[in-house]
Each structure stands twice: as C-alpha cells, then as structure tokens.
BAKE-383754 format. One record per residue (C-alpha): residue number from 1; x, y, z; residue in one letter. Coordinates in nm, 2 decimals, decimal comma. Example, Ala and Ser with C-alpha at 12.3 -4.5 7.8 and 13.67 -1.06 7.14 Angstrom:
- 1 | 1,23 | -0,45 | 0,78 | A;
- 2 | 1,37 | -0,11 | 0,71 | S;
END
This chain:
- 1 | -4,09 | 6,32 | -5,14 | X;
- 2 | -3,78 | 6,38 | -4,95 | X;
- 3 | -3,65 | 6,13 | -4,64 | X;
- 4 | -3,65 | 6,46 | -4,44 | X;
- 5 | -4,06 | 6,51 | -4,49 | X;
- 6 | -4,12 | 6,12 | -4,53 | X;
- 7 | -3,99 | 6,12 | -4,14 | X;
- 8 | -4,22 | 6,43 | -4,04 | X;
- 9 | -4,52 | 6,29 | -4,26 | X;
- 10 | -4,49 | 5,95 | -4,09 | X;
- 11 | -4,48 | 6,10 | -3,75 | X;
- 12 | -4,73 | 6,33 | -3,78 | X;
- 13 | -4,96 | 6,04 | -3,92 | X;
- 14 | -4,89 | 5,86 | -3,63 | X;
- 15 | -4,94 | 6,08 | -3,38 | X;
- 16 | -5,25 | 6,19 | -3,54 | X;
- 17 | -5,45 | 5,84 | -3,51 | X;
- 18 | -5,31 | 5,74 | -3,22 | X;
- 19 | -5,41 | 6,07 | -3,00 | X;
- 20 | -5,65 | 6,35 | -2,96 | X;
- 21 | -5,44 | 6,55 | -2,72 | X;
- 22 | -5,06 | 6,61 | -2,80 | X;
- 23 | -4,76 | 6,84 | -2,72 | X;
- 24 | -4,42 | 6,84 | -2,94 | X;
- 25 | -4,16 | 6,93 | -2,75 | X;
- 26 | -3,87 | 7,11 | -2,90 | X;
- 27 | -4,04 | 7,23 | -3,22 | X;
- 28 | -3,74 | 7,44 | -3,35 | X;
- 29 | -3,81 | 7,57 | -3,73 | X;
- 30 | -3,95 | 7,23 | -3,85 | X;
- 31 | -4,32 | 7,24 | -3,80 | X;
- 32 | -4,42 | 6,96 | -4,03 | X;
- 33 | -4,53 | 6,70 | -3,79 | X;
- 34 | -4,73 | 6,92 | -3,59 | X;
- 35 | -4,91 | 7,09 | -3,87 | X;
- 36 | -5,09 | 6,74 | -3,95 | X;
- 37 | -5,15 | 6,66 | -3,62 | X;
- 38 | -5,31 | 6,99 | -3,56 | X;
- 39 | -5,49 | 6,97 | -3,91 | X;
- 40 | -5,61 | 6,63 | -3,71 | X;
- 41 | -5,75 | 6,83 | -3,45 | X;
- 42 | -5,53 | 6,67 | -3,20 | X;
- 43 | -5,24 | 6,91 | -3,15 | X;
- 44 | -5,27 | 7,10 | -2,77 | X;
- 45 | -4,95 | 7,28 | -2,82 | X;
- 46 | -4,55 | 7,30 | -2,97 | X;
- 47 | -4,31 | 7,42 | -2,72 | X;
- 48 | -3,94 | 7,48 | -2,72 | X;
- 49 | -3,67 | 7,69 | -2,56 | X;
- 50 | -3,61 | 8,00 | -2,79 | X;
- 51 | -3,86 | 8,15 | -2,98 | X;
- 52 | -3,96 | 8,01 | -3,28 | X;
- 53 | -4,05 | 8,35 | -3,54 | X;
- 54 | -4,39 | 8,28 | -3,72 | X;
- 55 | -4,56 | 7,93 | -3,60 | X;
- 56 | -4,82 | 8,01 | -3,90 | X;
- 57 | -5,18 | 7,87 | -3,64 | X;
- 58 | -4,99 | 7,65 | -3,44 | X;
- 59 | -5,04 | 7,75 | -3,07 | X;
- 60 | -4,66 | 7,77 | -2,93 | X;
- 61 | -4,53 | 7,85 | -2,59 | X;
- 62 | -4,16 | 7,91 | -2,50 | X;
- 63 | -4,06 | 7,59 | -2,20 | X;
- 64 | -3,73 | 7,45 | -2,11 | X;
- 65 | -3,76 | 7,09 | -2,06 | X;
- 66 | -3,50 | 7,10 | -1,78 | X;
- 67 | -3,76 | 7,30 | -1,59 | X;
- 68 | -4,07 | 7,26 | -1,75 | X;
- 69 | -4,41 | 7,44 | -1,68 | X;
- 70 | -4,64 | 7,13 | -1,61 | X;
- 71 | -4,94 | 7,37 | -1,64 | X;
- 72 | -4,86 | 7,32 | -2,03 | X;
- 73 | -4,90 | 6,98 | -2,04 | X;
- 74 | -5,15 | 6,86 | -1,80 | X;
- 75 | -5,43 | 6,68 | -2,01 | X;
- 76 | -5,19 | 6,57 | -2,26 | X;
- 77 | -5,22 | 6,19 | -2,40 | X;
- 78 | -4,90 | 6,22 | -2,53 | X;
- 79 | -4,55 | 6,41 | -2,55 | X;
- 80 | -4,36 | 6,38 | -2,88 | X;
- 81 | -4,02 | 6,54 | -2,96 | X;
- 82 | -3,84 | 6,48 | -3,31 | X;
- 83 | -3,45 | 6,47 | -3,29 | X;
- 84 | -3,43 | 6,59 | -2,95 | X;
- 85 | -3,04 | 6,59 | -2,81 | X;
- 86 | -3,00 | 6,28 | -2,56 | X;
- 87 | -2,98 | 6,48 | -2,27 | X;
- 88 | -3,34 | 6,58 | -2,32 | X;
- 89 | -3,45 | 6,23 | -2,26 | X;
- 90 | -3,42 | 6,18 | -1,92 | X;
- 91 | -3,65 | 6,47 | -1,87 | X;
- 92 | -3,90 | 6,41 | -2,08 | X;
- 93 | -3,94 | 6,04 | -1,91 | X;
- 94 | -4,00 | 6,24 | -1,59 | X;
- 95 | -4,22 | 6,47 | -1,73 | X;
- 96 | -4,44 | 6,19 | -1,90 | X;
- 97 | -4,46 | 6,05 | -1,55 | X;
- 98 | -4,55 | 6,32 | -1,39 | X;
- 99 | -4,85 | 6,44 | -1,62 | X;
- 100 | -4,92 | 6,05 | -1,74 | X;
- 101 | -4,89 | 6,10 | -2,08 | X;
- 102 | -4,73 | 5,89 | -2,34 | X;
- 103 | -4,39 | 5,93 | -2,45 | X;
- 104 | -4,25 | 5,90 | -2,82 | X;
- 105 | -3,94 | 6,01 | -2,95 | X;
- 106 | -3,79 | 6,04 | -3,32 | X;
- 107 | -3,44 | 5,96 | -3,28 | X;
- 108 | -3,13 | 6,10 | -3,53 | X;
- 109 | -3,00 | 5,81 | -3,66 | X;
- 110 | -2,96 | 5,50 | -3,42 | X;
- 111 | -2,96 | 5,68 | -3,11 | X;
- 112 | -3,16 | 5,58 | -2,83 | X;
- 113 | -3,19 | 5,56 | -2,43 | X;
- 114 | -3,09 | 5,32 | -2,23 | X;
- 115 | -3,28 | 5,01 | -2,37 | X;
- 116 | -3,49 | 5,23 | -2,64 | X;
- 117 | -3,81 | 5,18 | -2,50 | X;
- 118 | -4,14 | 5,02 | -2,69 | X;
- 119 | -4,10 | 5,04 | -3,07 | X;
- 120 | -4,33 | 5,16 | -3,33 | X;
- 121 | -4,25 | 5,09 | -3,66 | X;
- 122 | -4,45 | 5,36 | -3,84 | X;
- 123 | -4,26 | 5,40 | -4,14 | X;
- 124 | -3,99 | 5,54 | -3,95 | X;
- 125 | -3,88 | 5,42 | -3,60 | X;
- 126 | -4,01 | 5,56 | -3,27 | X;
- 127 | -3,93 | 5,51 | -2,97 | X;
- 128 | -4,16 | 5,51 | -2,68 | X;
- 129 | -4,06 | 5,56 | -2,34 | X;
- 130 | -4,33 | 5,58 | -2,11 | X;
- 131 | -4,69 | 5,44 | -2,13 | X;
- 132 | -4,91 | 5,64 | -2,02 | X;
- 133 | -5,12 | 5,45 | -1,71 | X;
- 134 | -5,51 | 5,38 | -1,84 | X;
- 135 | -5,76 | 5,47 | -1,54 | X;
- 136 | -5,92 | 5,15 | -1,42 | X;
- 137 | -6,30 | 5,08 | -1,43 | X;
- 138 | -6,42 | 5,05 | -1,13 | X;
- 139 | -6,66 | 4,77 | -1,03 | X;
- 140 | -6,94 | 4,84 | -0,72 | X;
END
C-alpha cells in the first residue's frame, strides 16, 4: 500500500468509528477517505469549491469555505478536510463553532495552526481544532 492511501485509509478509519454524521471539506479528486466513511454509513456530504467530475455515490455539493452555506452542515458531528491550504483553517474553526461540530484536519507535512490543536495519533497525525460542545443532561 502506498503512503498516499495509507494517509486516506487511516483517516477514513478514523472518521468512520469516531462519527455517524460527517462532512469533508475540500474533496478535490481524492475521494478515498470519504468513500469508507460513507461505506460506514456516516458520510452526510463532500464539499468543495469547483466541481469535482464523477463523485461515483458520494453526495457532493459545490461550498466555498470563505462563505460557506451552513444549511450544508447543520447536524454534522464532525468537519474533516485532508491537506487543506492554511488559509482555510481559520474558517473552518469558525464554521465548527458555529454548527458545533468537531474539527479534524490532515495536515501536508508539519504544518499546523497556531498551537495545532488536540492530536490524534491514528496512524497518521490529525489535528483537531474544535471540540464539539456535548449537550448537558439535565437534572429536575
């Protein structure tokens, strides 16, 4: 197995067991990850800025992160982008906020944010930059 599917194979894994609602953002051509999560049954939607050509089943919708459509990702437990340019970052914090959804980003290289958020060691490195807040029980 190549390094270049190991990554997507590891993410997708992770994302898989760890959620039952999730959104990539920034799909591009490389559809592995979200292929297993959807095989998972957890995958809501891929987005990304241009149109992608064939997405084979994968349900896709064409979002700018810069001005994102928060319809899209309303109900989502978490937002995941592989490789996403640092200026997308920033963003996608917000938009994680704003929706309360996890955020986890595959990073080229060493790059990171600011501090680089949680880690996840999941055979690659993730970063995660927003936790999601868990609604509390409430006690009569």
């Amino acid at each position: 197995m190549s390094d270049y599917k190991h990554i997507e194979t590891c993410i997708g894994n992770y994302i898989a067991s760890h959620y039952t609602r999730a959104i990539e953002v920034g799909i591009g051509r490389n559809d592995d990850a979200a292929k297993i999560v959807s095989n998972a049954g957890a995958l809501v939607c891929c987005t990304d800025v241009k149109e992608i050509g064939n997405s084979g089943n994968l349900p896709f919708f064409l979002d700018d992160i810069f001005s994102p459509d928060n319809s899209l990702y309303t109900g989502a437990e978490v937002i995941y982008a592989i490789r996403p340019g640092p200026e997308m970052i920033p963003p996608l914090i917000e938009l994680a906020r704003r929706i309360n959804a996890d955020l986890i980003v595959y990073h080229l290289g060493f790059e990171s944010y600011e501090k680089g958020g949680e880690i996840i060691d999941c055979g690659v490195l993730l970063h995660q930059y927003h936790i999601r807040q868990k609604p509390s029980k409430r006690v009569d």
